[in-house]
NUFILUM-624074 format. One record per atom (N, C-alpha, C, O): residue in three letters; x, y, z negated. Coordinates in steps of 0.001 Angstrom, whole numbers, padded with zeros to 6 digits, always signed. Layout:
% residues N
ALAXYZ/...
% end
This chain:
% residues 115
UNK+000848-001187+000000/UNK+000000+000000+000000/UNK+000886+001240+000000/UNK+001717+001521-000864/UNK+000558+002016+001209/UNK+001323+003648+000976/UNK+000919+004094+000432/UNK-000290+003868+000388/UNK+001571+005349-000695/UNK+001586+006045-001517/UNK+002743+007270-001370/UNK+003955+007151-001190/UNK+002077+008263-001485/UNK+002777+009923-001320/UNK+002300+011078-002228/UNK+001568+011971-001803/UNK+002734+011018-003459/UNK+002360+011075-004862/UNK+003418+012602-005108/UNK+004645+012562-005196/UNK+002586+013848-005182/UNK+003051+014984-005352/UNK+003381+015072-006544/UNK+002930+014200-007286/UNK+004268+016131-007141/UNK+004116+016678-008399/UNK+005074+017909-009010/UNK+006207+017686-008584/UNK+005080+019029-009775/UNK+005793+019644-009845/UNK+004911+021287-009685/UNK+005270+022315-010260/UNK+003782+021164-008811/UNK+002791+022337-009344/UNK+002663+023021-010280/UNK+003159+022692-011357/UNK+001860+024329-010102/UNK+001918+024955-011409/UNK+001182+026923-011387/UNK+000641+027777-010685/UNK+001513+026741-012207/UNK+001482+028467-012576/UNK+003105+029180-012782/UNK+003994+029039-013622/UNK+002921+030096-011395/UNK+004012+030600-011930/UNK+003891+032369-011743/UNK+002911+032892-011213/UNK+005012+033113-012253/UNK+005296+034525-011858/UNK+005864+034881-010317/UNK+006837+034381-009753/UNK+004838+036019-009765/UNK+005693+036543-008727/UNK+007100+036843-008998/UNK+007437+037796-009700/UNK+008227+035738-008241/UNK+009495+036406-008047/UNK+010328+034856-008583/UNK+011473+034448-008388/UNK+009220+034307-009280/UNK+010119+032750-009854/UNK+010015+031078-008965/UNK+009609+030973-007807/UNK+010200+030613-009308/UNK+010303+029311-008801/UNK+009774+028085-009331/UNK+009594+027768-010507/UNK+009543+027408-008210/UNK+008966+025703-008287/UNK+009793+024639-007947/UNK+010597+025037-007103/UNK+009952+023536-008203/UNK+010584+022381-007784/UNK+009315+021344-007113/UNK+008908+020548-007959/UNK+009036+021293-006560/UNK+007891+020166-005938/UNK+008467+018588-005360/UNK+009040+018565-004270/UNK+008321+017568-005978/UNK+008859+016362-005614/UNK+007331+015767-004783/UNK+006196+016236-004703/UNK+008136+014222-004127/UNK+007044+014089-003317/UNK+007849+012402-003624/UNK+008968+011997-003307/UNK+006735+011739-004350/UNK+007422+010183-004818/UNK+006907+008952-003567/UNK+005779+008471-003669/UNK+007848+008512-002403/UNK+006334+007785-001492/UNK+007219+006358-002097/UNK+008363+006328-002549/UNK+006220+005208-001917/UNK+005849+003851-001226/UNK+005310+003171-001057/UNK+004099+003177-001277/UNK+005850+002396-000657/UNK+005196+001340+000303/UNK+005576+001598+001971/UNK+004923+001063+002866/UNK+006175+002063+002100/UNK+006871+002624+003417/UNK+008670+002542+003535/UNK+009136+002596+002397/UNK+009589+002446+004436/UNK+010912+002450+005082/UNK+010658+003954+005076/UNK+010059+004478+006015/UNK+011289+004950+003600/UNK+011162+006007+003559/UNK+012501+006586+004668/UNK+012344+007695+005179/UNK+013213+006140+004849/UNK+014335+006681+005369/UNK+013980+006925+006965/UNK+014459+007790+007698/UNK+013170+006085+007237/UNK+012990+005941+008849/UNK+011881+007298+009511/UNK+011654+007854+010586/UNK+011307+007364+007697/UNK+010293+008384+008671/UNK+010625+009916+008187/UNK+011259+010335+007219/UNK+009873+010644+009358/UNK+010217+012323+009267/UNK+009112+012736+007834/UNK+008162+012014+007532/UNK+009291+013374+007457/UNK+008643+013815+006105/UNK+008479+015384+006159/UNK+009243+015938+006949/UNK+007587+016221+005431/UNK+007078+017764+006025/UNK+005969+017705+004174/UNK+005372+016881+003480/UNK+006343+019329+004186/UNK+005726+020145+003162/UNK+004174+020510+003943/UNK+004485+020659+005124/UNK+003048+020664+003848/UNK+001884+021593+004257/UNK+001136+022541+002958/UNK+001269+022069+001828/UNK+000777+023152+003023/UNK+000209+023800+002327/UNK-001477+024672+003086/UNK-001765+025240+004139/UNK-002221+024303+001755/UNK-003712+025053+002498/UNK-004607+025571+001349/UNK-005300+024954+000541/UNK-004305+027332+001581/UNK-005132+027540+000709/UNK-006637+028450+001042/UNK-007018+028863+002137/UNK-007087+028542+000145/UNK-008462+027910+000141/UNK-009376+028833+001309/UNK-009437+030043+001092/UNK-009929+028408+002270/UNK-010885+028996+003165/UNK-009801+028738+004719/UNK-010145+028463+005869/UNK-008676+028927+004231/UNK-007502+028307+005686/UNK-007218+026905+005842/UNK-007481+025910+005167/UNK-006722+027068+006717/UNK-006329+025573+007612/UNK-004968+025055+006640/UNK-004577+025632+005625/UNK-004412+023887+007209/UNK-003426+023410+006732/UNK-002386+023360+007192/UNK-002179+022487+008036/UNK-001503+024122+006880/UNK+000055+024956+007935/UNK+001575+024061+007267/UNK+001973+024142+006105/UNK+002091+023396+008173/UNK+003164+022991+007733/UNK+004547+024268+007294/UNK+005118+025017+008087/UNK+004720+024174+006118/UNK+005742+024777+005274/UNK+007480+024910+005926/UNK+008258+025712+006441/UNK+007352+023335+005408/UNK+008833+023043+006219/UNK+008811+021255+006474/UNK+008084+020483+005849/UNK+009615+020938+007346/UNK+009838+019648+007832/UNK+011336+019314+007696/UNK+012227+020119+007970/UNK+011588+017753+007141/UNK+013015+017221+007494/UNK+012593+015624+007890/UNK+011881+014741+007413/UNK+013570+015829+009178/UNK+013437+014420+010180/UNK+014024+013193+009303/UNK+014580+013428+008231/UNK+013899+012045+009733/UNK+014546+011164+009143/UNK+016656+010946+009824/UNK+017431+010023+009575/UNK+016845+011978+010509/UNK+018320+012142+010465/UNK+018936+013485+009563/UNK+020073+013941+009435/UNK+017392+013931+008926/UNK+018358+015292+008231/UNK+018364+016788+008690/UNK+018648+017920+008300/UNK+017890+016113+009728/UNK+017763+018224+010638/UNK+016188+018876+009660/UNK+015360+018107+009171/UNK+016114+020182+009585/UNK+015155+020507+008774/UNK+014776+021456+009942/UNK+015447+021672+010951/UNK+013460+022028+009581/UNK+013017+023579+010170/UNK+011983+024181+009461/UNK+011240+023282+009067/UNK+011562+025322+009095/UNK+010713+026178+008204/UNK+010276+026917+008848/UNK+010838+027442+009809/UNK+008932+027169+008375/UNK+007834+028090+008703/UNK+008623+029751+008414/UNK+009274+030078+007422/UNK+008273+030660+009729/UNK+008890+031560+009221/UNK+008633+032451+007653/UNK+009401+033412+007598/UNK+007973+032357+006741/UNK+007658+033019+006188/UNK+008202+032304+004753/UNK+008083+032854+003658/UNK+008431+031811+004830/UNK+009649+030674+004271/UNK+010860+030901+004754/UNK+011442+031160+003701/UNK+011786+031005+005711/UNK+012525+030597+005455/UNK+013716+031467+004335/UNK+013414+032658+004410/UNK+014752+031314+003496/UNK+015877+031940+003389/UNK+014946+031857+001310/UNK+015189+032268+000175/UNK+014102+031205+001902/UNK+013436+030942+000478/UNK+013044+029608-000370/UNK+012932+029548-001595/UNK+012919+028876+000279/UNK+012118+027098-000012/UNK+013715+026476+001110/UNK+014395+026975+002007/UNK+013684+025205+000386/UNK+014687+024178+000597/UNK+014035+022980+000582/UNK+013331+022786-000409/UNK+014077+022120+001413/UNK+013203+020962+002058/UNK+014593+019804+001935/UNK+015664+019829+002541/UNK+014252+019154+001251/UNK+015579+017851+001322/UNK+015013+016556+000543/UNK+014029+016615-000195/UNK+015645+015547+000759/UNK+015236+014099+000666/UNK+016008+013136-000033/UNK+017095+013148+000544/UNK+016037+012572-000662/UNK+016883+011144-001384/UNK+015938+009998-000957/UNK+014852+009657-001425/UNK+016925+009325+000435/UNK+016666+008335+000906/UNK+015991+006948-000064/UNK+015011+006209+000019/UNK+017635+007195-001364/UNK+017843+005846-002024/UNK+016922+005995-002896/UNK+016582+004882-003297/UNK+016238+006976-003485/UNK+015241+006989-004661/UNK+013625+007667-003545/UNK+012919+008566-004003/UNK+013377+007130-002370/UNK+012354+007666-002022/UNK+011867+008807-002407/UNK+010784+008587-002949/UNK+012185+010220-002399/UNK+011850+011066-003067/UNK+011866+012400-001959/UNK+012807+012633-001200/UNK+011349+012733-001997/UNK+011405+014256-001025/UNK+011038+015500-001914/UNK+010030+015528-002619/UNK+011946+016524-001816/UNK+011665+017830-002612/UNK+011542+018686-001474/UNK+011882+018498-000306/UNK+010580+020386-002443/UNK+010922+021061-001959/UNK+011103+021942-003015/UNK+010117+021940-003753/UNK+012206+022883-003459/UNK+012344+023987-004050/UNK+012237+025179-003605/UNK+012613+025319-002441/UNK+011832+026139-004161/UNK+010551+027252-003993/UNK+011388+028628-004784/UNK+011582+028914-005965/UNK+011718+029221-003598/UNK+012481+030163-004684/UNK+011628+031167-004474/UNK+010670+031057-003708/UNK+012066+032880-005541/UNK+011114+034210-004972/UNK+009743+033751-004007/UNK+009477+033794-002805/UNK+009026+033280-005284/UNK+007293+033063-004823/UNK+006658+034623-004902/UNK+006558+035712-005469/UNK+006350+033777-003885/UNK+005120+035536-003607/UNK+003450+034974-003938/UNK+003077+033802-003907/UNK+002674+036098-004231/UNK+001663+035632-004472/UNK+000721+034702-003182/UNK-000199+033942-003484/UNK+001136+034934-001860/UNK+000804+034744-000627/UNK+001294+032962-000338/UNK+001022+032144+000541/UNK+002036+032939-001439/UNK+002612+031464-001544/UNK+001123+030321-001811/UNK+000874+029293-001181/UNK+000320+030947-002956/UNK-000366+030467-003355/UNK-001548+029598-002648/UNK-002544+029950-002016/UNK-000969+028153-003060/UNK-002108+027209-002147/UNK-001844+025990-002553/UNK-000778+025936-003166/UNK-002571+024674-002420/UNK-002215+023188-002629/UNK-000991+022801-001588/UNK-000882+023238-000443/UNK-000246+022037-002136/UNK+000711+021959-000767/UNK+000659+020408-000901/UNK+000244+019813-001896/UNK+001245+019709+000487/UNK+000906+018114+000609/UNK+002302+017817+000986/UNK+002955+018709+001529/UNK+002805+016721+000770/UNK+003383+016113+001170/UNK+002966+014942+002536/UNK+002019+014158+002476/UNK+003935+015072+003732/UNK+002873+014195+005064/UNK+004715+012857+005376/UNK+005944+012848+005300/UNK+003920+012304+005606/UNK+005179+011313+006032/UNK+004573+010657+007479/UNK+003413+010261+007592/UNK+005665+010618+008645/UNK+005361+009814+009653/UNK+006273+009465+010769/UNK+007042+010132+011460/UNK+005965+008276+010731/UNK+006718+007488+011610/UNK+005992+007484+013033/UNK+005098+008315+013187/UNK+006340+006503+014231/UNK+006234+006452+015653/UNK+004959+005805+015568/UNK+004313+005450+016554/UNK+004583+005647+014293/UNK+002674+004931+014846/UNK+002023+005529+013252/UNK+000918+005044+013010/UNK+002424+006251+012442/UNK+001633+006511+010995/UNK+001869+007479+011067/UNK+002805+008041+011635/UNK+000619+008035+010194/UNK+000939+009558+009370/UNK+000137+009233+008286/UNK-000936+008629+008271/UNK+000868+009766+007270/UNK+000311+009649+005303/UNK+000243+010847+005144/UNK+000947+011603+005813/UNK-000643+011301+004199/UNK-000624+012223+003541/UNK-000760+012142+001998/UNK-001855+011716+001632/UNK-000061+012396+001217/UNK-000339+012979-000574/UNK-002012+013678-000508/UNK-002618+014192+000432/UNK-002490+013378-002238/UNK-003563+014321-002417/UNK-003146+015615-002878/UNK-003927+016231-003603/UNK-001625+016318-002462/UNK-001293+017394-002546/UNK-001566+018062-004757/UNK-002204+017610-005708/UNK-000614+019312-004536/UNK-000337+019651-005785/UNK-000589+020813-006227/UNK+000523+021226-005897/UNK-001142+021858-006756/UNK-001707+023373-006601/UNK-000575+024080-006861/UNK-000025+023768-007917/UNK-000105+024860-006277/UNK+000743+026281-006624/UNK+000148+027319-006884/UNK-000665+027664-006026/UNK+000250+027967-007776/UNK-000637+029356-008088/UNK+000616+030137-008571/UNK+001450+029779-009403/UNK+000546+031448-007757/UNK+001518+032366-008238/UNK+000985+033558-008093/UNK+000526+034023-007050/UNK+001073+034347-009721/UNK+000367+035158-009878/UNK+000568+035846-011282/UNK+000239+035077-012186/UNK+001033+037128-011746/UNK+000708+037850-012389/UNK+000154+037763-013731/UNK-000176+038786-014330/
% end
């Protein structure tokens, strides 16, 4: 059974930071590309940032030079760290995993940043 199990959400201050882990299995985590989304409430669901299963990453512009997208193969684990949150940050974000025939998704984790 796949499993893509968020955690690390929260309440935070404009200007501070999150650590968001993303625990999967039941899947050959290494093989597949893995991606942050985030959707908050009344919008669609916009991918954050993505890292392939060789390591190349890419970020949403409004992100980038801010959030860090990286992976530990050997402990199945995918992060993303969240630096200088803006309130505009604020939304559930998911963890998506997929390979050449799947896509998973997490029941995602709330970020609230705010004042």
């Amino acid at each position: 059974q796949v499993q893509l199990v968020e955690s690390g959400g929260g309440l935070v201050q404009p200007g501070g930071s999150l650590r968001l882990s993303c625990a999967a299995s039941g899947i050959i985590f290494s093989l597949y590309d893995m991606a942050w989304y985030r959707q908050a409430p009344g919008e669609e669901r916009d991918l954050v940032a993505g890292i392939e299963s060789d390591g190349s990453t890419h970020y949403e512009d409004s992100v980038k030079g801010r959030f860090t997208i990286s992976r530990d193969n050997a402990k199945k684990k995918l992060t993303l760290q969240m630096n200088s949150l803006k309130p505009e940050d604020t939304a559930v974000y998911y963890c998506k995993g997929v390979d050449s025939k799947f896509a998973y998704w997490g029941k995602g984790t709330q970020v609230t940043v705010s004042s």
